[in-house]
Structures are given as structure tokens and as C-alpha cells.
N, C-alpha and C positions, 0 to 999 in steps of 0.2 A: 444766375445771380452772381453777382462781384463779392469776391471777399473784401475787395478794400472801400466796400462803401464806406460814406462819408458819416460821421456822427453829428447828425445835425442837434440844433437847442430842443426842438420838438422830442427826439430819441433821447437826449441826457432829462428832461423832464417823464417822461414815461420810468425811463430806467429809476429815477429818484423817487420815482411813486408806487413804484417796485419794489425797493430798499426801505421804505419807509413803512410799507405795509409787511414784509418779512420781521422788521425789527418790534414794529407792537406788536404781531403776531407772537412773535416770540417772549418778549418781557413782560407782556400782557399789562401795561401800565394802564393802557385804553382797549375800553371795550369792544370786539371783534368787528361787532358790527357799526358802533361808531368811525371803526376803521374804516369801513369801507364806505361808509357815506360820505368821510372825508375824500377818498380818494373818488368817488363820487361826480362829488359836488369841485372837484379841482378839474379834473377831466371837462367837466361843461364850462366852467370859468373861462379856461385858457383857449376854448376850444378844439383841443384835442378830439372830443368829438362834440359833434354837431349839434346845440340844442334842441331842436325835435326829434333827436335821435337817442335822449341820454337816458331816458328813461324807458327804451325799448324793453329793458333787460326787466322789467316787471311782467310785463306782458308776453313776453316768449313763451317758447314750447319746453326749454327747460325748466323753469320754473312753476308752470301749469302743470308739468307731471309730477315735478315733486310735492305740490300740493296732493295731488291726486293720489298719487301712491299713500300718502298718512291719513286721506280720509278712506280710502279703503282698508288699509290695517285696522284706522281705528274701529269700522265698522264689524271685521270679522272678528274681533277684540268682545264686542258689547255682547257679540253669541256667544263670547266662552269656546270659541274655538278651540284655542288652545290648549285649554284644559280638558274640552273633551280628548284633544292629544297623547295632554300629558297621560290621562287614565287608561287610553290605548299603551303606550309606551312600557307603562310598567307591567302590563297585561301580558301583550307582545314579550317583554324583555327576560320575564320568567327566572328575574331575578339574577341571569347570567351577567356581568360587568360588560363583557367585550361587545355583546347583541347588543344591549340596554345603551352602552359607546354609538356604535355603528349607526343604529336605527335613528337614534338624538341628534346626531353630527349628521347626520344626510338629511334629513328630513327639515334641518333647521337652516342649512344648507339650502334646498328646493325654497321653503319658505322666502326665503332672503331675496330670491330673483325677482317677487313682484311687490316687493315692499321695502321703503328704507331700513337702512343695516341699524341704526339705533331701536326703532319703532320691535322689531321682531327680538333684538335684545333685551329692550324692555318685557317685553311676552315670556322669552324664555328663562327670565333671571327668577321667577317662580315657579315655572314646569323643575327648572335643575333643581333648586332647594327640594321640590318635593318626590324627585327622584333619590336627590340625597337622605334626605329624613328618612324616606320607606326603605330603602337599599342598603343606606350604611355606607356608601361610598362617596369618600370626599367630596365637598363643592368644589373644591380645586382642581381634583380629578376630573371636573365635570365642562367649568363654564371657558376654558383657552379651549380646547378642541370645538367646544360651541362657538365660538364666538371666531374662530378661525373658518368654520366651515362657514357658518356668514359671509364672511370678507369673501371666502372662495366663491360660495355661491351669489352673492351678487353677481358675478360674471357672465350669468347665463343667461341676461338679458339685458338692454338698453334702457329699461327703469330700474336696478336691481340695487345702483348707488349713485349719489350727486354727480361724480365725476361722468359715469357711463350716460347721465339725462342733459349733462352740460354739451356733450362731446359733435351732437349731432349741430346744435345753436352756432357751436364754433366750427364747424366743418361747412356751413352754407356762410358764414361772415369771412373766409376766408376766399371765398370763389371773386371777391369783391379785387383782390392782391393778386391775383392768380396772373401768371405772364401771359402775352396774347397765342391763345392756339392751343393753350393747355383745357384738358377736358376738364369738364365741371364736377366738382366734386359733392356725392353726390350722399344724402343724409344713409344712415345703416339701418337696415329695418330693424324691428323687434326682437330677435332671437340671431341679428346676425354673430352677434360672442359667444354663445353656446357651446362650440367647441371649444372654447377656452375655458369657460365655466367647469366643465364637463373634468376635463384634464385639471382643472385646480382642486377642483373638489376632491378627487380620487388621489391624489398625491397630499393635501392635506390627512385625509383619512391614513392611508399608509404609513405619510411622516408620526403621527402621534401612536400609531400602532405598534411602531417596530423601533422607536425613539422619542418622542415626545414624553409616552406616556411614562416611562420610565425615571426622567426627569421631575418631571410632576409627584410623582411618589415619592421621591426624597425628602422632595418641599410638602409632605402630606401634613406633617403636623403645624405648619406656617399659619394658616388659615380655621376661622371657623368652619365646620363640617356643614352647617347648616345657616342659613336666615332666620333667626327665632319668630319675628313677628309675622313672616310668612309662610311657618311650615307647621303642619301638628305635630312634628318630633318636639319643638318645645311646649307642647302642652301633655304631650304624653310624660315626659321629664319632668312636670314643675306641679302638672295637676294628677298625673295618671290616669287622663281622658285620653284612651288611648285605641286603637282597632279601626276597623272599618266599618261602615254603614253597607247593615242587610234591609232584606223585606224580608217580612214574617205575614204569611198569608192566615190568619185565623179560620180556623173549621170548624165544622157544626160541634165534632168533642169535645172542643176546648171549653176550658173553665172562665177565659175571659171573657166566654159570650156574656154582655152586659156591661159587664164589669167599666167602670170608669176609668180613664187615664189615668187618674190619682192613684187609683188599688191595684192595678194593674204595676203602677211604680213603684210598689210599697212591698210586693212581691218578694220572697227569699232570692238573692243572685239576679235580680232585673237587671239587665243592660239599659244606655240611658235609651230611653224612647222619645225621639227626637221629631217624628211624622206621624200622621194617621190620615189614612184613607178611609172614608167609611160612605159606602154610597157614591154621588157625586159631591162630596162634601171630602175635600183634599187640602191638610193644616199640616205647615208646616210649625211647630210650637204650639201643640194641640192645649185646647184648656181643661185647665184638669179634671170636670165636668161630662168632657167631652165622649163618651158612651162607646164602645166596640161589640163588633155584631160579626156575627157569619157573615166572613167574604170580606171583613175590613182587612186592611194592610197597612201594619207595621213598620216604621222607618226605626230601626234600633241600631246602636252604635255600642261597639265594644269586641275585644278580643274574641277572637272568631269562636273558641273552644266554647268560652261563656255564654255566647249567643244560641251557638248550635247547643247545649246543655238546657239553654230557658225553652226553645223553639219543641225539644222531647219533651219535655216536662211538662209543654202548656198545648202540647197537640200542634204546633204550629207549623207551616211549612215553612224555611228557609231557602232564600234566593240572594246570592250575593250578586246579581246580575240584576237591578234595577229598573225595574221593568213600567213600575208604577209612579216612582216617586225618581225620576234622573234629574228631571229638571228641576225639581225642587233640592236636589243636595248638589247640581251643578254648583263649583266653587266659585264661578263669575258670578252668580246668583246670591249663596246661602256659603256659610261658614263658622268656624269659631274665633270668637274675639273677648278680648278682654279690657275690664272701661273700671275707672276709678269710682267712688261716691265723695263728694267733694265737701264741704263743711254746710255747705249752703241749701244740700240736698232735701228735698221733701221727703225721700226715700228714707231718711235715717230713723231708727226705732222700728219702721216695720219691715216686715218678710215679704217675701215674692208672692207667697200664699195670698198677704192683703193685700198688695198692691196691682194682684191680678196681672202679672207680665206677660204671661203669654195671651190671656184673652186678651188684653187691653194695648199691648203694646207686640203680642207676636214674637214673644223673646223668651225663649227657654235657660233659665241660672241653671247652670251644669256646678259653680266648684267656686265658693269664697274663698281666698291670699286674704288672711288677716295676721297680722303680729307675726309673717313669716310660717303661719298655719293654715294648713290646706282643710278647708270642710269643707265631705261631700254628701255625708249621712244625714237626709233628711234636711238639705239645703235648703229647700223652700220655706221649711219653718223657723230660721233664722232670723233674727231681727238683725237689718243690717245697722254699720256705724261709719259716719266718716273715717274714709283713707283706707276702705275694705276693696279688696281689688275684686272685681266680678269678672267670671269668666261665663261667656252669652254663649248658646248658638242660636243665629237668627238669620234671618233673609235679609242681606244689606241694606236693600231700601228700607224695612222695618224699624234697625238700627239707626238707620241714618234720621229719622222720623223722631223717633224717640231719642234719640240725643240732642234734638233741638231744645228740649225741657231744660237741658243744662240740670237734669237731676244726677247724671253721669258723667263721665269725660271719656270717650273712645281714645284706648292707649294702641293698637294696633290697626294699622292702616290696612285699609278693606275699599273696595269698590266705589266708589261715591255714588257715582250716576247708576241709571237705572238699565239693568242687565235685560238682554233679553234673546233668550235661550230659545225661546221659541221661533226665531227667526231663524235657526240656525242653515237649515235646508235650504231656505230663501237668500240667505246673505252666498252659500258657496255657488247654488246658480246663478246669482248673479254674475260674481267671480272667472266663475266658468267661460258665461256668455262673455265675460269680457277678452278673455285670453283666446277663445274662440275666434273672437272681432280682429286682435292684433293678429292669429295668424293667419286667416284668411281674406281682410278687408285693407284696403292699400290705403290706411289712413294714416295721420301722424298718430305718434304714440300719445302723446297729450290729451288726443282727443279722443281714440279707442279709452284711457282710463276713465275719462270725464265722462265717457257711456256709463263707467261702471259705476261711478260716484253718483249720475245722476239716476241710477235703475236705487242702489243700495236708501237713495233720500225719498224715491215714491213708492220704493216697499214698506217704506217705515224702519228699517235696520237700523236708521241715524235719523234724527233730528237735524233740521238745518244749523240750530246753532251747535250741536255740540259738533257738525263737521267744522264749524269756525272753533270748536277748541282744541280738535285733534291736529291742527296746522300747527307746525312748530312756526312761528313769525319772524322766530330770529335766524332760524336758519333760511327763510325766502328771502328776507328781506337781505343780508349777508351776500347768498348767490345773486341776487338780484342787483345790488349794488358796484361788484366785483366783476359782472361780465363785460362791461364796457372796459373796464385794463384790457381784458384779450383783448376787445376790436382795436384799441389805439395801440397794444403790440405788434396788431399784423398793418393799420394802416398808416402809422408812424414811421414804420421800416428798420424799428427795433428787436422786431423777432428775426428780419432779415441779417440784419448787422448782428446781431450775436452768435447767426448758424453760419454766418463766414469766417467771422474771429474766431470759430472754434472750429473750422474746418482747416483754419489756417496751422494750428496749432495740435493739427492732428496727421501723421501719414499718408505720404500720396496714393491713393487708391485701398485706401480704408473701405472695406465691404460694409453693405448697407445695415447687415443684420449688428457687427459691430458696433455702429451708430446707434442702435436701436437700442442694445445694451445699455449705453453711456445715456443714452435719453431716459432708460427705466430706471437707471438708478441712481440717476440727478434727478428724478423728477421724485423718487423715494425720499430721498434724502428731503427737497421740498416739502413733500407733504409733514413731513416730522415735525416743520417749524411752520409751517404759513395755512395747513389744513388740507384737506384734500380737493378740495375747492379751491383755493388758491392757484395749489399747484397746478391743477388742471387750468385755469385758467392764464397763468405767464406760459407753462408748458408747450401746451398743444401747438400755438401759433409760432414756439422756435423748431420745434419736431417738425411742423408741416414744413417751413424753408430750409431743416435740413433734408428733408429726405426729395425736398424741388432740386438742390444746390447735387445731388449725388445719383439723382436719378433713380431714387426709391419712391414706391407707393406713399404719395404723402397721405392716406386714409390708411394703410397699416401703420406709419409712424404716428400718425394721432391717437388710431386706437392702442398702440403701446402705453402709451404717455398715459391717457385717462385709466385705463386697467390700473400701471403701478402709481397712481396717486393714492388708490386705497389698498399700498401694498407698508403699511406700517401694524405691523404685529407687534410693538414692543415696549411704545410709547403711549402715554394717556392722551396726545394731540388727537388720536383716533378716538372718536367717545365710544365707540365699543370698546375700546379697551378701559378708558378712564370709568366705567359702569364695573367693571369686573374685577378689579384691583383690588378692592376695597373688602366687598363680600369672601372672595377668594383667599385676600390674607397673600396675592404676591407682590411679591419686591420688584425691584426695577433691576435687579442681578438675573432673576431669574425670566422676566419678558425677555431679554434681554438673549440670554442664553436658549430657550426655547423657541421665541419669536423669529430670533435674526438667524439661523438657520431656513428657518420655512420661509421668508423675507425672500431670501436670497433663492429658495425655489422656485417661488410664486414668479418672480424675475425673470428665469430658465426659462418656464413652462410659456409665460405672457409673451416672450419676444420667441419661442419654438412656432410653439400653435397656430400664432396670428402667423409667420412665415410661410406655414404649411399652406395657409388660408387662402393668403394672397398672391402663392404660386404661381396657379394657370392665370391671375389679371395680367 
């Protein structure tokens, strides 16, 4: 390649379309994606590229796995995956900080490599709150190590982030430019970043062990400790509904044989009774009516000492291990929430007692917020009154059912759609099979996923439409817009002319891995302002002619460049990060400070590794 190629009108239009999408990028006056339909729909105008080609970038393999990958999330999502997780984690974590650390950040970490980095951050912005409420230990302390190990663990495979599923599209549209006689380059399987992954992940862990975390604890009083509307630490705080849910297996001595839900509640020291199993007859918000017999089972909720206190008292066996009732107190399921009574309410003047909630509507009143006053003595017999706050436990779908009456208004955000826990077996074999398929079947990655989407929609795990809801649209539609700049970077001869103008402007016999540096961390810098999509897409095709121009693997200088496009730990350009600001309570001093250290590792380790990699090529 010449450094003194010439700058034709075609390269000063690419490059202007270039600048123009860095600049809305950045001042954000237009909308992201409008951006890029502009740049779009200018690319097929002028010709730049070819009109039955402009619209390839929908149809690719990049953009076919990033659907894939979020209808897969969202599938393991609807079992309450994660929450069975979470409940292992705290189990596992044995209440020690640095385990409860370790196990969270690796595991979220692994998570990350078969799912997009926002989708699995959304998952885990609830596992941490409820880490944090049971523990005691900051959300701040929790969701940067989380949310770092993500970035890290994307890397451990070729769907793990947009950049890593873009990089293969762009490495087969570059063979098109390629000089005559140069080998073809040739797309990366599934798990060819692994060793990269591998090495990020371990040095994130490390960095936040022996510095990070330290940092973070200065800043410990910056942020709320918890999520209120997603943890029970604010209901243990505001209502003193508080403890975990047992089984209580009733025995032939016990006094509750017979005995109804109601008398059973009425009881000296009752914990709330929240389930009954009795037969094959399994209620969740039993009616009060509802009869207990030899061999029923108990879902009771309350401070452990109280429960185990009622359990002696009534002959009853205790099992804090779930054995009968999981799926019904699964939290993707069933939970607590709390809903206004509005002026307009049918519910005002009478009690739970008459209006039958839990038979009629399956909804258990644990605790009326009235005038700033908590009742919880004998709550059922209350007459309620406009602007009394109710506090439920109910199985979401329930909730969701009975707030269509508009006799309430759900003030706590809870599950909409309809959970289902009992897939759960069937949605990780899916899963399985599919990871299975990528590493033993020589297919695209696109379409090993779409095995999985298509196994997850005729188990029933998903619904066809709600897999059309778990697509984020703006982000296909965005990559999908934006990949045609790469092709007219590499066939314009503008990624050519930029990797000679900057070779011109650099030292005679500058070594390759030096280059590779300057390409991670101009492409770092990218990401901060145009996204990591962006940057991967102007990036990749000046990496590949510089590393033609120097005699370097142009597929290890690509896969540099896509690695640090999602190497921005410190800015909210990254939506993982802009998710975590907020809850956390940090500043832009301290990403900053914590972030741009690991930044500058993540950099090290992505242009080491990949070196190692491509060695004996």
C-alpha cells in the first residue's frame, strides 16, 4: 500500500460521513439511530455503495446473532434463572464479602459471553440489590466489579458483545480490498477470544481485589446501599415484613390439624402464612377458609427465630430448603409489592376480609401505609380508604390481573409478562445444546444461535411475540444501518489512506504490536464518543490496511480494534455503565478514577494475548 495515496472526492465524502456521525454521536442533538439512517440512505444516494447492496447490513450474520443472543437472554430470563442464581450466591456466599465478590463477578462474568452486555446487566441490577439488602454491603461495592466483569467476559466468545458479532461481517467484506495473492481472511469461530476473555476476566478480578475495591469504599456513602422498589430490605425498613420463607410440614400432633388459614393466622406469634399445600391442592395466597390437614405444607415468612419458635409450638417440621413450594415463591414468579387505592376505588370502606383477595383475586395484604402509619394487626379487617398504600404478596400474573380493575395502582415494578419457572430445565438444555452445536458443528454463529431461539420457541420457554419484544430494535436497526460506512471505508480507499497518513507520521520500522497499541487506544478513545459499534465499524477496516501496510496479521489487528471498542469503563456512552451510575450513586470523578486504570489494562492484556495467539500464524 502507498502512503501518498491520493484523496479522492469519494474518501473526503466517506471521511465527512465519518465526522458527522462522531459529532451527533457526541452532542446527541439527533437521534442515534436516525444517525445512521442518514448516513444510510447518503451512502446509497451517492453511490458509495451499490443499491442492491445497501441494505445487506439487515440481513447479515451480524445482526441475526444479535437478535439471537436477546431472544435467548430473554428466554433464560422468563425461568427466573437468575434468580434461582441469585438464591444460590447468597447460599454459596456464607455471607463472607470477598466469596459473595468472587462468585458474583465470575459468574456474571461466564454469563456475559453468550448474551449481550446490557441484557445480562439488566438481570443482574436485581441479583446485586438483593445481595446488597441481605448482606449489608454497598450496591456500590457491588455493581463496577459486576459490570466490569461483563465487559471482561464478553470476550470469551464471538457473540459475547456487538463489536466481537460485527468483527466476523467486517473481516469477509474486507477480502473484497485485499491485494492480489494475499490469503483470505478468514471469519473466527466461536470461542476463538477465549484466551483473551480468560486473561481479562482474571485481572479484572485481581484489579478490584487489591485496588479497585478500596477505592469504591471511600465512595461507600455516595450511593444508595440498596434499590428500594426491588429489594425486601425496603419493606423490612418501612413495613417490618421481614425474614425468609420456610416450609412447615404439619403432623399428625399438631393442633392445626383442621384448623383453617384464618385461625391458624390469628394464632399467638404467627409468622405471615403466605402458601399452603394441602393434598394436591397448592395456593399460593390461600383463602382464609382454606382447611390444614396431616401432611399439609406451610409457606411462612418471618424472622428465622420466630418461625422456628411457631414450627415447636405447633409440632411442625421446619425446612428452610424449599422443597414443595420453590416455584411458587420463585421471585420471577411471586413477590412483594405495594399499590395505592385511588379515589375512585370500589375497594374503599371495605376490608380484605370482604372483598375476598386472596380467594377472589389470589393476593395476600400483609401491611396498610396509611397517614404515615403502618398496620399490621389484624389487617384483613381493616376497612380500606383512599390513598392507603397496600402492601401484596401475590404471584405477578395475579397482580397484574387484578390491577386491570383500576381498583389499585401498582406503585412497584414487578414482572409483567407471564414467568415460567417451570421450564427452567428445558430452557438450560436448550442452551446447552446450543453451545454444544457452536463447538462441535462448523456452522455460522448466527445460525448455531437461531438453533437455540428456534429449540427455546417450540418448547414453549418463549412466545413468538414476546421473542419480537425482547429485540432491542434500536439497537439492530443502528448496527444494521452503520455497517455499510465500514464496506465504503475499505472500498473507497479511505481506511487505506488513513493507515498510510499515519504510518507516514510515525517511526521507520515501528513494530507491529506498537501499532496495535495506538489502534486500541484510538479505537478506546472512539468508543467514548461514536459507541462501540461505531467504532468498530470506522476501526476495523484502518487496523486491517494498517497491519497489510507493516506486514502484521490483519485478523489479529481487527480482532484488537473490536475487543477495545468495548474497552470504555468510565463513561455512560457504554450502557453498562450509564445502567449503573444512577443506582450506585457514582460520579464521573470516580469512573474515572477506578475505570481508567482497568481501561488501560484491559488494552495491555487485549494487544498481549491476541500476540501470544497469533504467534506460530
Amino acid at each position: 500500500m502507498e502512503s501518498g495515496l491520493t484523496l479522492t472526492n469519494d474518501m473526503r465524502l466517506v471521511l465527512g460521513l465519518v465526522g458527522f456521525t462522531m459529532a451527533m454521536f457526541l452532542f446527541e442533538r439527533i437521534r442515534a439511530d436516525l444517525v445512521a439512517l442518514v448516513v444510510l440512505v447518503v451512502l446509497g444516494v451517492t453511490g458509495l455503495i451499490a443499491p442492491e447492496e445497501i441494505f445487506s447490513g439487515f440481513s447479515g450474520n451480524a445482526v441475526m446473532s444479535i437478535m439471537a443472543t436477546m431472544i435467548l437472554g430473554a428466554g433464560l430470563d422468563r425461568t427466573g434463572a437468575l434468580n434461582r442464581l441469585a438464591a444460590w450466591l447468597l447460599r454459596r456466599g456464607h455471607g463472607i464479602e470477598q466469596r459473595l465478590m468472587l462468585m458474583t463477578t465470575v459468574i456474571a462474568g461466564l454469563n456475559s459471553s453468550f448474551m449481550q452486555n446490557p441484557s445480562v446487566m439488566a438481570l443482574y441490577l436485581p441479583v446485586a440489590a438483593r445481595l446488597s439488602s441481605r448482606t449489608g454491603l454497598a450496591l456500590s461495592r457491588l455493581l463496577l466489579p459486576i459490570a466490569a466483569a461483563i465487559v471482561m467476559g464478553a470476550a470469551l466468545t464471538m457473540v459475547g458483545n456487538s463489536p466481537l458479532i460485527l468483527l466476523n461481517d467486517l473481516l469477509v467484506s474486507a477480502n473484497n480490498n485485499l491485494p492480489s495473492g494475499m490469503a483470505t481472511l478468514e471469519p473466527l469461530p466461536m470461542f476463538a477470544p477465549a484466551p483473551v476473555g480468560i486473561v481479562l476476566l482474571v485481572a479484572s478480578l485481581l484489579y478490584f481485589r487489591f485496588y479497585g475495591n478500596r477505592k469504591l469504599a471511600q465512595n461507600e456513602g455516595g450511593g444508595e446501599n440498596v434499590t428500594p422498589s426491588s429489594t425486601e430490605g425496603y419493606f423490612a425498613r418501612t413495613y417490618g415484613i421481614d425474614g425468609d420463607v420456610y416450609e412447615l410440614v404439619v403432623s399428625a400432633e399438631s393442633p392445626l390439624v383442621g384448623m383453617t388459614v384464618a385461625e391458624a393466622e390469628s394464632l399467638h406469634d404467627a409468622p405471615l402464612l403466605l402458601a399452603l399445600k394441602s393434598g394436591n391442592d397448592t395456593r399460593l395466597a390461600p383463602p382464609a377458609d382454606m382447611r390444614i390437614w396431616v401432611g399439609s405444607v406451610i409457606g411462612a415468612m418471618g424472622p428465622r427465630q420466630q418461625v422456628a419458635d411457631f414450627a415447636q409450638n405447633q409440632f411442625l417440621r421446619m425446612s428452610s430448603r424449599l422443597r414443595n413450594l420453590g416455584d411458587l415463591f420463585n421471585p420471577a414468579r411471586a413477590g412483594i409489592s405495594e399499590a395505592v387505592v385511588p379515589p375512585t376505588s370500589r375497594y374503599i370502606g371495605k376490608s380484605a376480609r370482604e372483598l375476598r383477595l386472596r380467594h377472589q383475586a389470589g393476593i395476600s395484604l400483609l401491611a396498610i401505609n396509611r397517614d404515615k402509619q403502618v398496620i399490621r394487626e389484624d389487617v384483613r379487617a381493616v376497612a380500606l380508604r383512599a390513598g392507603d398504600m397496600l402492601v401484596f404478596h401475590s404471584i405477578w400474573q395475579d397482580l397484574a390481573r387484578a390491577a386491570e380493575s383500576r381498583d389499585f395502582a401498582v406503585v412497584t415494578d414487578y414482572p409483567k409478562g407471564e414467568q415460567r419457572p417451570h421450564k427452567f430445565k428445558i430452557a438450560m438444555g436448550i442452551f446447552a445444546f446450543t453451545i454444544a452445536v457452536a463447538l462441535f458443528a462448523r456452522l455460522p454463529v448466527a445460525l448455531t444461535l437461531m438453533t437455540g431461539v428456534a429449540g427455546m420457541l417450540l418448547a414453549g420457554v418463549l412466545k413468538m411475540d414476546e421473542a419480537y419484544a425482547a429485540i432491542n430494535w434500536k439497537t439492530v436497526f443502528l448496527t444494521a444501518c452503520l455497517i455499510p460506512l465500514g464496506w465504503a471505508m475499505d472500498s473507497s480507499g479511505t481506511a487505506a489512506w488513513i493507515a498510510g497518513n499515519t504510518l507516514d507520521k510515525l517511526p521507520q520500522g515501528t513494530p507491529p504490536w506498537v501499532l496495535e497499541i495506538v489502534v486500541a487506544l484510538l479505537t478506546t478513545a472512539f468508543s467514548l464518543v461514536i459507541s462501540h459499534v461505531g467504532a468498530t465499524i470506522v476501526m476495523v477496516p484502518i487496523a486491517i490496511n494498517l497491519a497489510l501496510a507493516v506486514g502484521g496479521d490483519p485478523t489479529a489487528f481487527a480482532l484488537v480494534t473490536a475487543l477495545s471498542a468495548s474497552n470504555n469503563l468510565m463513561t455512560a456512552s457504554n450502557p453498562i455503565i450509564s445502567m449503573i451510575t444512577g443506582p450506585a450513586g457514582y460520579t464521573s470523578r470516580l469512573m474515572w478514577r477506578v475505570g481508567g486504570p482497568l481501561s488501560l489494562i484491559y488494552a495491555v492484556v487485549a494487544v498481549g494475548v491476541v500476540n501470544l495467539m497469533f504467534w506460530s500464524r
